[in-house]
C-alpha positions as CSV (number, residue, x, y, z in Angstrom):
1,X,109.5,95.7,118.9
2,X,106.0,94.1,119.0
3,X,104.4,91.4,116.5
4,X,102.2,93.3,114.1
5,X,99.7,92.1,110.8
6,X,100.2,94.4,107.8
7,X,98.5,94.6,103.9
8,X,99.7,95.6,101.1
9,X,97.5,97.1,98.1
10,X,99.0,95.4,95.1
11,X,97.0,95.5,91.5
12,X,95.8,91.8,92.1
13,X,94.9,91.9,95.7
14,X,96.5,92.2,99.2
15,X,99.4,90.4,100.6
16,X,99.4,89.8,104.4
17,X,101.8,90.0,106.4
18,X,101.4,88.4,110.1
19,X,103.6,86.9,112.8
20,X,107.1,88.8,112.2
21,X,108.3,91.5,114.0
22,X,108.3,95.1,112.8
23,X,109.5,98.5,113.5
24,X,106.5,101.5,112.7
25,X,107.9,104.7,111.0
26,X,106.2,107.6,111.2
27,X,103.8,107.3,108.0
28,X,104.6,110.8,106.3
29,X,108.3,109.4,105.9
30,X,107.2,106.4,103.7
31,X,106.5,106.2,100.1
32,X,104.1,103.5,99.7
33,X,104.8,102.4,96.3
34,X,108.2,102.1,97.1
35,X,107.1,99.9,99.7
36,X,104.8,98.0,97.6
37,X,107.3,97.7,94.6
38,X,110.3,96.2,97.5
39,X,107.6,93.6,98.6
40,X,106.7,92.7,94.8
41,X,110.3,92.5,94.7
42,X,110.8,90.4,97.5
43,X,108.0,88.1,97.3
44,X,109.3,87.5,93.8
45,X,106.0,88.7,92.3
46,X,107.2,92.1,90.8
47,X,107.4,90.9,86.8
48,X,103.9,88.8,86.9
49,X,102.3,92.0,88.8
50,X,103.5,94.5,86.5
51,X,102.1,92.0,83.6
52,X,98.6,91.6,85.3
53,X,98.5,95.3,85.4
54,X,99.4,96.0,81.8
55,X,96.9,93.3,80.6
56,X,93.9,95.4,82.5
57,X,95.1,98.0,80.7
58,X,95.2,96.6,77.2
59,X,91.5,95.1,78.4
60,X,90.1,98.7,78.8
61,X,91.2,100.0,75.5
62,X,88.9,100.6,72.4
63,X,89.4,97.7,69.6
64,X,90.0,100.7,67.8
65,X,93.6,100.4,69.3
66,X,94.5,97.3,68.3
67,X,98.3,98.2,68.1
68,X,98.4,99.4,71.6
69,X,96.8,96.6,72.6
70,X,99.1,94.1,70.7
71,X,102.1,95.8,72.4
72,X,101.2,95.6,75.4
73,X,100.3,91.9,75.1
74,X,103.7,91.8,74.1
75,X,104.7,93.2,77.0
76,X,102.7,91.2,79.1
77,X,104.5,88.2,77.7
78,X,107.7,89.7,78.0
79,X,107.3,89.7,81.7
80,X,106.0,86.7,82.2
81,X,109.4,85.5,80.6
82,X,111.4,87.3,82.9
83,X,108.9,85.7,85.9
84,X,109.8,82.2,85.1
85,X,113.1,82.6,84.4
86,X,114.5,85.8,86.4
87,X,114.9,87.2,89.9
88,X,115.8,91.1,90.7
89,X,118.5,91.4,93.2
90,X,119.3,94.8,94.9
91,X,123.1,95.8,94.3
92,X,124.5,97.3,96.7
93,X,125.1,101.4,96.7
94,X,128.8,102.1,97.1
């Protein structure tokens, strides 16, 4: 295995990856949002990027909307919650 620097798209930015040791698969057998939501996951940043994405949502829609927009503020606050206070753990398949 060699040492290699990887990225991750993610709504708020990139996440870098450098210095651990990784195995390449060839790319047509990867979903990449999989692979972005296991990292989210894993960094513990899933809930608070989910949020940030549904609140650049809500930003874009017409004031006419004003109830979409005050549910997904909701939402947002929801996860936010479940940020501070909650981690996702993977259960194993039996």
């Amino acid at each position: 295995m060699s040492t290699a620097v990887y990225q991750l798209p993610l709504a708020g930015g990139l996440i870098f990856h450098a210095g651990y040791q990784a195995e390449l698969l060839q790319d047509g057998d990867i979903d990449t949002s999989q692979l972005e939501i296991d990292a989210q996951v894993r960094s513990g940043y899933y809930f608070v990027t989910l949020a940030t994405t549904l609140e650049a949502i809500a930003q874009k829609l017409p004031h006419e909307q004003l109830s979409s927009r005050v549910m997904l503020d909701k939402l947002t606050q929801d996860l936010e919650y479940l940020h501070q206070n909650y981690v996702i753990i993977k259960e194993p398949r039996a």
